[in-house]
C-alpha positions in Angstrom: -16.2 -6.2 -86.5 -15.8 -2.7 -87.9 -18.4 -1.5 -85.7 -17.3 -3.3 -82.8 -13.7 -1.4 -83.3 -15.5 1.8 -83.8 -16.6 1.7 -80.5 -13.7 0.4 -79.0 -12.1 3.7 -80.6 -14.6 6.4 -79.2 -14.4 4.7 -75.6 -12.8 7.4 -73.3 -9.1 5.4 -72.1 -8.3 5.4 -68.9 -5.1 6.7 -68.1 -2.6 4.4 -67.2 -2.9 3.3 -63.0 -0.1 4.7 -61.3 0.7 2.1 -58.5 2.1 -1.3 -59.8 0.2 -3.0 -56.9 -2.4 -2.4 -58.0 -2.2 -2.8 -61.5 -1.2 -6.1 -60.5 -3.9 -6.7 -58.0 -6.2 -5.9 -60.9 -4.8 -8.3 -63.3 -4.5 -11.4 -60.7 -8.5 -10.5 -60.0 -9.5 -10.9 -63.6 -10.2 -7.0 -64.2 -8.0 -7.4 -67.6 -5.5 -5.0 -66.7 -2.2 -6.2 -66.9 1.0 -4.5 -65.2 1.0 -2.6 -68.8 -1.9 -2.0 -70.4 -1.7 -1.1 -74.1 -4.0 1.8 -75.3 -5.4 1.5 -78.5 -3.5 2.3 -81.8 -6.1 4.9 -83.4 -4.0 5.5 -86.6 -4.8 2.1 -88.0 -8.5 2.6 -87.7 -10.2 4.1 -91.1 -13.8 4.3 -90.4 -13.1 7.2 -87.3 -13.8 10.8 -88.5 -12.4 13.8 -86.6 -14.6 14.6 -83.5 -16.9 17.7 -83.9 -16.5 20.7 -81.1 -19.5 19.6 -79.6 -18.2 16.1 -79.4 -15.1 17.0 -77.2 -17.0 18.4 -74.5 -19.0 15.4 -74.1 -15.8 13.2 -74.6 -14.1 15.6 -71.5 -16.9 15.1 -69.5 -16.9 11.0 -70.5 -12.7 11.4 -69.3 -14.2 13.0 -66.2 -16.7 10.1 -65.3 -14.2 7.5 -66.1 -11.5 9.0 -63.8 -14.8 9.3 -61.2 -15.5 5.2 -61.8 -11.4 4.4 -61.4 -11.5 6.3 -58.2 -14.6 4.4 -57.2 -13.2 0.8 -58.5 -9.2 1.8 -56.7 -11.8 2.4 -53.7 -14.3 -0.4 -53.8 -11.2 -2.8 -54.5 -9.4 -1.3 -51.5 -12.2 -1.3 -49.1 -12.4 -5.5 -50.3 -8.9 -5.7 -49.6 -9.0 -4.0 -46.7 -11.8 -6.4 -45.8 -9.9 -9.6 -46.2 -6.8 -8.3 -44.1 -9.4 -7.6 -41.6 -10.7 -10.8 -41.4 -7.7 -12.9 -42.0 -6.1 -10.9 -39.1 -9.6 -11.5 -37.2 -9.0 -15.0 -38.1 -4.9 -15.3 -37.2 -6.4 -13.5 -33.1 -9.1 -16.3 -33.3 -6.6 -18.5 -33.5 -3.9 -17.6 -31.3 -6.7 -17.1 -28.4 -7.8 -20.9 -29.4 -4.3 -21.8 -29.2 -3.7 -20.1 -26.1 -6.4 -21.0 -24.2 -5.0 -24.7 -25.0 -2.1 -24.1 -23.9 -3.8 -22.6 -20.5 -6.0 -25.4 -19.8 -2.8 -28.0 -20.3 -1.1 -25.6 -17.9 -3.7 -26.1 -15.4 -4.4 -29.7 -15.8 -1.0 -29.5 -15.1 -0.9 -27.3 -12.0 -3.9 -29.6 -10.7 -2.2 -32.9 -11.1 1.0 -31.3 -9.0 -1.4 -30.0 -6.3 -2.8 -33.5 -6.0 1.0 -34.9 -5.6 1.9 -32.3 -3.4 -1.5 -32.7 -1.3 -0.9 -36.6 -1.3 3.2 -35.7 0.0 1.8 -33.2 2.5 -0.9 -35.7 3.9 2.0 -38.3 4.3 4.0 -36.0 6.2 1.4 -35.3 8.2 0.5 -39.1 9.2 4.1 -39.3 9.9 4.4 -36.5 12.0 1.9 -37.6 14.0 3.0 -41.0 14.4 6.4 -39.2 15.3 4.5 -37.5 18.0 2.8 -40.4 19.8 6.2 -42.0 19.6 8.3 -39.1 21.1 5.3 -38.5 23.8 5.8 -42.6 24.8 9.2 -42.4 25.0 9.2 -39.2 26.9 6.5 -41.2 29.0 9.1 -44.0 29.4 12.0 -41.6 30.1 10.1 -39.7 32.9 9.6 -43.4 34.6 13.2 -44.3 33.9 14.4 -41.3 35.7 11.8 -42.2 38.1 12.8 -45.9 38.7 16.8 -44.7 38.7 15.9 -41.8 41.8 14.2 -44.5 43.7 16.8 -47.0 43.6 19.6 -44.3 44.2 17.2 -43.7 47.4 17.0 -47.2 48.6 20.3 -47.9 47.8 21.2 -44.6 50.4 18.4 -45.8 52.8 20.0 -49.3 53.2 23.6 -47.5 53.1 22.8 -45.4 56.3 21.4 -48.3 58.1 18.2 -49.1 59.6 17.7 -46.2 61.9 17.2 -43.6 59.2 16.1 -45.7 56.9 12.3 -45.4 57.3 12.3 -41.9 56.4 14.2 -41.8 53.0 11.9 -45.1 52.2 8.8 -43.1 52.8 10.3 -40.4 51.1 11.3 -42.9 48.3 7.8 -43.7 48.3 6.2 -40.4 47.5 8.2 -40.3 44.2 6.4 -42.8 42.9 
């Protein structure tokens, strides 16, 4: 145990992390930080002895590699957050194009099933107005013969009203309309 706090003692400490989203980032992923860390209380150990001359340049250059491997953890845990942003927000465009490409292919189901009602309508319309056609040629047909039938009659009925000596001419002529 003594040993063990021995060592815990002559560990370089790590300065205190200066961004509380971090610290916090760090403690939700099990790194052991909390939002506070505590350093260690070196007054209650006995068993340390004051550190020779030669001992604080190694322990400078140990401060020195452990602010090197903080920089290199903030990094490495910022390039795997950065990572998961990228995919989630990789993920959330996925999605939206999934979700709109559903919504496009409703849309044109859509669109097609309207073209087929309109196409029906417009082939209707198009019976009809060819039915209306035929009809108003046959009743032009029957109108042209009316008006036939009326000038004829209006002829005879002159041709008997003048008498019988021109009479023969407006029947032939009566005849020719026909």
């Amino acid at each position: 145990m003594a040993g063990t706090l021995l060592q815990l003692a002559m560990a370089p400490q790590l300065p205190p992390l200066s961004d509380p989203a971090l610290e916090a980032f760090l403690a939700d992923i099990g790194f052991g930080l909390g939002p506070d860390p505590t350093p260690l209380d070196l007054t209650t150990t006995t068993t340390m002895a004051a550190t020779p001359p030669e001992e604080e340049t190694s322990a400078s250059a140990s401060a020195a590699a452990a602010g090197e491997a903080e920089r290199r953890l903030r990094r490495k845990i910022s390039n795997r957050e950065s990572a998961r942003r990228s995919r989630a927000r990789k993920q959330r465009h996925l999605e939206e194009l999934r979700a709109r490409a559903a919504r496009l292919r409703a849309g044109n189901r859509e669109l097609a099933a309207r073209l087929r009602g309109v196409q029906g309508r417009a082939a209707l319309v198009r019976l009809t107005n060819a039915r209306l056609r035929a009809e108003a040629g046959a009743l032009g047909r029957r109108l042209a013969a009316a008006r036939r039938a009326i000038a004829l009659r209006q002829m005879y009925a002159a041709a008997s009203a003048a008498g019988t000596s021109g009479g023969f001419e407006l029947q032939a002529l009566a005849s020719l309309i026909v």
